[in-house]
C-alpha positions in Angstrom: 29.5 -64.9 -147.5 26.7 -65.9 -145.2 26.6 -67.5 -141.2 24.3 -69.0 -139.4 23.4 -68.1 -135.8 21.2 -70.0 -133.0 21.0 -69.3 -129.5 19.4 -71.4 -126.7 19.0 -71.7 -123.3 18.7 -74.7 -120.8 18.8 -75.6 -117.4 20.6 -78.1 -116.2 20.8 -80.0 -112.4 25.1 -80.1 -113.5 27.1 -76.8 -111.9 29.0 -74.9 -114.4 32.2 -76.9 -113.9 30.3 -80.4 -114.5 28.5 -79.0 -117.9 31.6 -77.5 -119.3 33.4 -80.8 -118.8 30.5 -82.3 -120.5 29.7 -80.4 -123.2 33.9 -81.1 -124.0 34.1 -84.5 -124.4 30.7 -84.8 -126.0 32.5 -81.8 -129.1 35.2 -84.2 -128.8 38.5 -83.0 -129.9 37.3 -81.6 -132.9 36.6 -78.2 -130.7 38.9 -76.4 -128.9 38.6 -74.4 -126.1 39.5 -70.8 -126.5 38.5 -69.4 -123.2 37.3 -70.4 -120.7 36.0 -69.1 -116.8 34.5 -70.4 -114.3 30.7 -69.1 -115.5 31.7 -69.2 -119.6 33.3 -70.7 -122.3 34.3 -70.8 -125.6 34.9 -73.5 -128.2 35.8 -73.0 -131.5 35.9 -75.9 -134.1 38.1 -74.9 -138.0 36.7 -77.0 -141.0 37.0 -76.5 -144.8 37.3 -72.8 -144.6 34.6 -72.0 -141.9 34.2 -71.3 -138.6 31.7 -72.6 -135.8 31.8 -71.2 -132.6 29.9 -72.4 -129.7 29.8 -69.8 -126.8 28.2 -71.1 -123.2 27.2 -68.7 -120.4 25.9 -70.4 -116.9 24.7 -68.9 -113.8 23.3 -70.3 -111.0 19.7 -71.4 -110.3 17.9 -72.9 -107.7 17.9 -76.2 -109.1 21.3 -76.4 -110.7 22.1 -74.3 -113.7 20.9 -71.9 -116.4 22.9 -72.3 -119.2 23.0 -69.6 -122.3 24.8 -70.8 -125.6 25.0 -69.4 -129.0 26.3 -70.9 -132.0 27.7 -69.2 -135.0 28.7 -71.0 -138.3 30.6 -68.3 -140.5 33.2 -68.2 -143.4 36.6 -67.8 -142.4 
């Protein structure tokens, strides 16, 4: 039983709203949303007994965005 964890950040000329539609369509509908605010969300995607989450954080920069996400691939 291992996972795999990565974290990033970005920043991005989008507002949180544009980005979080975004980053939806581009997971498709493989990922679902599980919650979701106006500065995070949370998408979780089920496959062959694991788990990958992909967790977003944005707040506000002078030229758009900073966005914060973490990924976590992890047995079920």
């Amino acid at each position: 039983t291992s996972s795999i964890r990565a974290s990033w950040e970005i920043q991005t000329r989008s507002d949180n709203r544009v980005y979080f539609q975004r980053l939806k369509n581009q997971l498709g509908p493989d990922y679902h949303v599980t919650s979701e605010t106006t500065s995070a969300i949370a998408l979780v995607k089920h496959i062959e007994g694991d788990t990958y989450t992909v967790a977003i954080q944005g707040s506000g920069a002078p030229a758009g965005t900073v966005v914060e996400a973490r990924f976590v691939a992890a047995p079920d």
